[in-house]
Backbone as JSON, one array per atom type, in Angstrom:
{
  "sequence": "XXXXXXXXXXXXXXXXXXXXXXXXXXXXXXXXXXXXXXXXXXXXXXXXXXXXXXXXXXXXXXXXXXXXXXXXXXXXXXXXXXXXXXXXXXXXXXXXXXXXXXXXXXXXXXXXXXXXXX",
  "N": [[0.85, -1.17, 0.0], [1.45, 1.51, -1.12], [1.39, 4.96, -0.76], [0.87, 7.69, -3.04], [2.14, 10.77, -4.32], [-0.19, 12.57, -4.44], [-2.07, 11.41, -2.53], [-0.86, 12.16, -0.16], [-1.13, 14.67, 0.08], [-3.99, 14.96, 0.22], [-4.64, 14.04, 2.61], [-4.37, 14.86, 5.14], [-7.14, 16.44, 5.09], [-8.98, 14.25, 4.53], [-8.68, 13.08, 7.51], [-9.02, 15.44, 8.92], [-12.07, 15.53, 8.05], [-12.5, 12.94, 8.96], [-12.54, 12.92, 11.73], [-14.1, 15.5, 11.91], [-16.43, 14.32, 11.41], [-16.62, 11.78, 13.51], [-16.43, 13.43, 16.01], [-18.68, 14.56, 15.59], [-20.31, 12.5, 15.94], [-20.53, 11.54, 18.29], [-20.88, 14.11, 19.93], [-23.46, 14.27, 19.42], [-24.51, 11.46, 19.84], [-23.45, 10.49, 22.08], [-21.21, 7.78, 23.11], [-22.51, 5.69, 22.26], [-23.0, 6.75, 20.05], [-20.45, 6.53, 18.64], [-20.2, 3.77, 18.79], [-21.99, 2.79, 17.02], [-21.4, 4.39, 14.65], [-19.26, 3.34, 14.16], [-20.13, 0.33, 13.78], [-21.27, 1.27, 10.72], [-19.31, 1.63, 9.65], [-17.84, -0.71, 9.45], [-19.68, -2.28, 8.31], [-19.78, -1.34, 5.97], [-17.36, -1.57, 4.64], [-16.98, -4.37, 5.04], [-19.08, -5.08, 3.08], [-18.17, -4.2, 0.45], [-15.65, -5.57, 0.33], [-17.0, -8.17, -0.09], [-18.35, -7.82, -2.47], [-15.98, -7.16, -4.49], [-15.25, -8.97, -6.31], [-17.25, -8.84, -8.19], [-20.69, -8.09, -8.7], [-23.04, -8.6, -5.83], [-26.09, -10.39, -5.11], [-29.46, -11.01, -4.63], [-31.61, -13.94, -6.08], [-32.67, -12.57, -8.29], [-30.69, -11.93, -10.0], [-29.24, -13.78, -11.73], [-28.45, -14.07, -14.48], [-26.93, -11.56, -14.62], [-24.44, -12.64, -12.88], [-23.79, -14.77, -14.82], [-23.26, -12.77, -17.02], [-21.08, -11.34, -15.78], [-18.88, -13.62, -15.36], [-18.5, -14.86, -18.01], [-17.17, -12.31, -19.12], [-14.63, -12.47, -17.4], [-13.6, -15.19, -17.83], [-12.95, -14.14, -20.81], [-11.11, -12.6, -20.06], [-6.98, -10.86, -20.7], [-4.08, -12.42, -19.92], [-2.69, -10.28, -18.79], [-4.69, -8.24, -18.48], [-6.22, -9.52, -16.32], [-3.8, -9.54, -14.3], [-3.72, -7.0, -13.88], [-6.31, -6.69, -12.67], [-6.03, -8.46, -10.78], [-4.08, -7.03, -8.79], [-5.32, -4.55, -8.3], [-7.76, -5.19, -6.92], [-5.94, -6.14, -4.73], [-5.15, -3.35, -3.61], [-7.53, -2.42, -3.11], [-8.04, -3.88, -1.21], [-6.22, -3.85, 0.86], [-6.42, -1.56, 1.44], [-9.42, -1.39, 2.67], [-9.24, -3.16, 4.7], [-7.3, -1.11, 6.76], [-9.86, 0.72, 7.15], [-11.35, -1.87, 8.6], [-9.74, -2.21, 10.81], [-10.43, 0.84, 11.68], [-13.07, 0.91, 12.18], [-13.71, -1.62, 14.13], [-11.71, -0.49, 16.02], [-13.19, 1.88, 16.91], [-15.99, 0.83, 17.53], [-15.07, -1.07, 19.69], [-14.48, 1.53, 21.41], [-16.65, 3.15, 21.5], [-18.49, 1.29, 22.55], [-17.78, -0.3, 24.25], [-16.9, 2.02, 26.15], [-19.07, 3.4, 27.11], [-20.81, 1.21, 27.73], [-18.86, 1.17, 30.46], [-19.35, 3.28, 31.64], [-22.03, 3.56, 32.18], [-22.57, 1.5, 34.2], [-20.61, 1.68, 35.81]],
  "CA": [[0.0, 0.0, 0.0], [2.0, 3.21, -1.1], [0.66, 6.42, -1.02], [0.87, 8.53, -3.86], [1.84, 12.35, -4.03], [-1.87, 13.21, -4.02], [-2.52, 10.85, -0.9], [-0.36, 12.39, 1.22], [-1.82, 16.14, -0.14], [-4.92, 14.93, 0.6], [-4.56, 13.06, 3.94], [-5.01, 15.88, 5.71], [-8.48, 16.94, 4.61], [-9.31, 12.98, 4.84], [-8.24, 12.93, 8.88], [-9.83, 16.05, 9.69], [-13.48, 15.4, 7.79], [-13.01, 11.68, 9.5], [-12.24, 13.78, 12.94], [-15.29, 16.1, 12.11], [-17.38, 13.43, 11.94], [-16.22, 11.28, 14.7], [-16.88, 14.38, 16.89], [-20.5, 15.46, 15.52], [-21.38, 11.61, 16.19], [-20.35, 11.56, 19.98], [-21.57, 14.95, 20.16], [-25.11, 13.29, 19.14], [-25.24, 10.38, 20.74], [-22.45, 10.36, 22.9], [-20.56, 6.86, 23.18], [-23.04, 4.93, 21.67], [-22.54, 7.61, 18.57], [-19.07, 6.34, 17.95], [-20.01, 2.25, 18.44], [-22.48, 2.97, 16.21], [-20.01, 4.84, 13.93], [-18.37, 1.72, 13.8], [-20.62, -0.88, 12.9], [-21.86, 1.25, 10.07], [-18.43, 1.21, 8.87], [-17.58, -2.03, 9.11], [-20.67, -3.19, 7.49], [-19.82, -0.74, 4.34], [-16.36, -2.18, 4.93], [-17.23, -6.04, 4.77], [-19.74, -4.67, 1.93], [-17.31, -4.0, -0.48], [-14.89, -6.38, -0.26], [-17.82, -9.29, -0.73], [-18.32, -7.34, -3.92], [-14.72, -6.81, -5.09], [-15.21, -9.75, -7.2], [-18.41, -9.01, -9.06], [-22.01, -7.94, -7.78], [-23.42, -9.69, -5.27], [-27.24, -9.98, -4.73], [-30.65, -12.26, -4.83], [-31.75, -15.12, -7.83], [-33.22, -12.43, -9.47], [-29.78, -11.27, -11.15], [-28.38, -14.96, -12.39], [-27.98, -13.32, -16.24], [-25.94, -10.65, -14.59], [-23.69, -13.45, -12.73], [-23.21, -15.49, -16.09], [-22.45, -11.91, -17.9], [-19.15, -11.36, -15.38], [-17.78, -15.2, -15.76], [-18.01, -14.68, -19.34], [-16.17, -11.37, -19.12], [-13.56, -12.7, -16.63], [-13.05, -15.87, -18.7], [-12.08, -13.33, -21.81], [-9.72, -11.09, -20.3], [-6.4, -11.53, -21.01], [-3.8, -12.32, -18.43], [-2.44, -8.52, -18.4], [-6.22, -7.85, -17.5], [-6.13, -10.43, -14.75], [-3.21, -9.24, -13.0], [-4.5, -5.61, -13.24], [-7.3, -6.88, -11.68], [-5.54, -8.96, -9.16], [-3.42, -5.89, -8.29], [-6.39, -3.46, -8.55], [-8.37, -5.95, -5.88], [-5.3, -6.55, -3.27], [-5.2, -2.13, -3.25], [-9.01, -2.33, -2.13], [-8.02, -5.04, 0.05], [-5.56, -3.12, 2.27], [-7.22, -0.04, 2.51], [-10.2, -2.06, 3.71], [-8.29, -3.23, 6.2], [-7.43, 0.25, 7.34], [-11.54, 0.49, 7.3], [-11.94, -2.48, 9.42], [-9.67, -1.28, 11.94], [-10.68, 2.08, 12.36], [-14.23, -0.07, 12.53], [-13.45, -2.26, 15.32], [-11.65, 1.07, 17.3], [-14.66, 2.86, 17.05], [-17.17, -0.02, 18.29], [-14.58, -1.13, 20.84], [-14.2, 2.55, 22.03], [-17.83, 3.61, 21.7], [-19.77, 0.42, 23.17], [-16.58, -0.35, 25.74], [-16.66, 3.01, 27.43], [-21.11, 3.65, 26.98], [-21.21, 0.28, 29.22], [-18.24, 1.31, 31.55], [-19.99, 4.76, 32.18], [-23.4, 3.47, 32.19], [-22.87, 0.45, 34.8], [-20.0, 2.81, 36.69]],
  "C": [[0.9, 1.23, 0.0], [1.08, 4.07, -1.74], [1.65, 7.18, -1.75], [1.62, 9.97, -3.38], [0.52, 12.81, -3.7], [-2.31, 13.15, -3.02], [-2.15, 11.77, -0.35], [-0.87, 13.99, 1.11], [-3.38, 15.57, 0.79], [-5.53, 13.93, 1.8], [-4.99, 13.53, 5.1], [-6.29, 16.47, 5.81], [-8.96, 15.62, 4.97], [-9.54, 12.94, 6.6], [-9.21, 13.91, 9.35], [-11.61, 15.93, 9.0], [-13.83, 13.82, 8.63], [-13.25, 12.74, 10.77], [-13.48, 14.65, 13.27], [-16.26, 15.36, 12.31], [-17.69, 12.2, 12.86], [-17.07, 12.52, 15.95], [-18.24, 14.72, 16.77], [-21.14, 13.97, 15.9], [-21.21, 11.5, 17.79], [-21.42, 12.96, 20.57], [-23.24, 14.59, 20.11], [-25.53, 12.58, 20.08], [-24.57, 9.7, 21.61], [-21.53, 9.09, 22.18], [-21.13, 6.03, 22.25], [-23.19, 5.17, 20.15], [-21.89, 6.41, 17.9], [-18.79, 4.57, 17.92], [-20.98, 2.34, 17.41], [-22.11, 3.17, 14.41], [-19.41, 3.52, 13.26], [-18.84, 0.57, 13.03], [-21.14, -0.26, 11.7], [-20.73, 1.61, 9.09], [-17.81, 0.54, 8.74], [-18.15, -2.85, 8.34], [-20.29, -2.75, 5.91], [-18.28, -1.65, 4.39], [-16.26, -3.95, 3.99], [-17.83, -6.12, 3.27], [-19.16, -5.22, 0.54], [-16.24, -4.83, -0.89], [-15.59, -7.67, -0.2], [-18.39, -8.97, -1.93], [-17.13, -7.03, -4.52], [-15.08, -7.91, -6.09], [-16.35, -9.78, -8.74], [-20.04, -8.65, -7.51], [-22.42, -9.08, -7.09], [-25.51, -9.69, -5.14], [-28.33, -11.19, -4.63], [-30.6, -12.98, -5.99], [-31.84, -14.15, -8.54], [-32.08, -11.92, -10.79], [-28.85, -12.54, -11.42], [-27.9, -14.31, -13.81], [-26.83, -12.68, -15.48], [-24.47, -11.4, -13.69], [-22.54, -14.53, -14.28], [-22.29, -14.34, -16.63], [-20.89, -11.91, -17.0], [-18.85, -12.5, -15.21], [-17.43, -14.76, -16.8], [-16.73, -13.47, -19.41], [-15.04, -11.78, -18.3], [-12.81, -13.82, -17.49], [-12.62, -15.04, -19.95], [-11.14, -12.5, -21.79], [-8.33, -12.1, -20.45], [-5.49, -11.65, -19.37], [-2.88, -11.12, -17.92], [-3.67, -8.1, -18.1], [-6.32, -8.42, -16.1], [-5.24, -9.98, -14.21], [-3.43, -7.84, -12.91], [-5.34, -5.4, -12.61], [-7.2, -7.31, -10.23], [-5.0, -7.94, -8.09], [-4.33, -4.6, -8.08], [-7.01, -4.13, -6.3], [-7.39, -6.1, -4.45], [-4.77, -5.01, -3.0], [-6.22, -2.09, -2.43], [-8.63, -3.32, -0.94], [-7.18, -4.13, 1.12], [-5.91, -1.9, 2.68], [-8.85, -0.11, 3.19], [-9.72, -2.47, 5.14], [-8.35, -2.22, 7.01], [-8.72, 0.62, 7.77], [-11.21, -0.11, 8.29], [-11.02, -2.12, 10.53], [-9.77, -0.32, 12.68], [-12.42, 1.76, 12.95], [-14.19, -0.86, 14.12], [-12.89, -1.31, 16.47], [-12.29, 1.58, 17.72], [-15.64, 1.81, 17.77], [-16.68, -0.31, 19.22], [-14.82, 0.3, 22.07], [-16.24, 2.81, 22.76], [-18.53, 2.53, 22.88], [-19.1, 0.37, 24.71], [-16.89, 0.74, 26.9], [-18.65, 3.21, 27.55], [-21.21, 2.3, 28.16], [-20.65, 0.59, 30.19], [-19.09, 2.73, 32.04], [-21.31, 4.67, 32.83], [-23.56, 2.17, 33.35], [-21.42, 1.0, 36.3], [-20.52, 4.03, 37.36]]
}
């Protein structure tokens, strides 16, 4: 996972809009905000990388399952490892996700029971 020139320009702006909204959800709903916080970015989190491969959804989209095999069986294998390499980028900055995920629900739920039974 290297960051770009751009990243690191725009890392800053990233940190403090996470930071703003970290703070306006505590501010809300206190503790329970920021476990909250959490599971609703873990779920987008998990989301996304059970779709990295192709849509996921009910029977009613089998056609649209067949269409990406077919397309995966035709690429070539300079498509496939752009893809592979495309897919293990999303993969580690998921990651990053699911731990700032699990911080946040640890933090939020952890301290909302210690406060609330303290």
């Amino acid at each position: 996972m290297r960051m770009t020139r751009i990243d690191w320009i725009l890392l800053p702006v990233l940190v403090g809009v996470l930071a703003g909204v970290v703070v306006g959800a505590f501010l809300l709903a206190g503790f329970l905000g920021l476990g909250i916080l959490g599971l609703i970015v873990g779920v987008m989190a998990q989301r996304i990388e059970l779709e990295k491969d192709g849509a996921t959804s009910n029977d009613m989209t089998t056609s649209l399952y067949a269409q990406q095999f077919k397309a995966q069986e035709g690429m070539t294998r300079a498509e496939r490892a752009e893809r592979k390499a495309e897919n293990e980028a999303l993969l580690a900055w998921l990651f990053v996700a699911k731990v700032v995920s699990a911080g946040l629900i640890i933090l939020g739920f952890g301290l909302f029971v210690l406060f609330q039974l303290g």
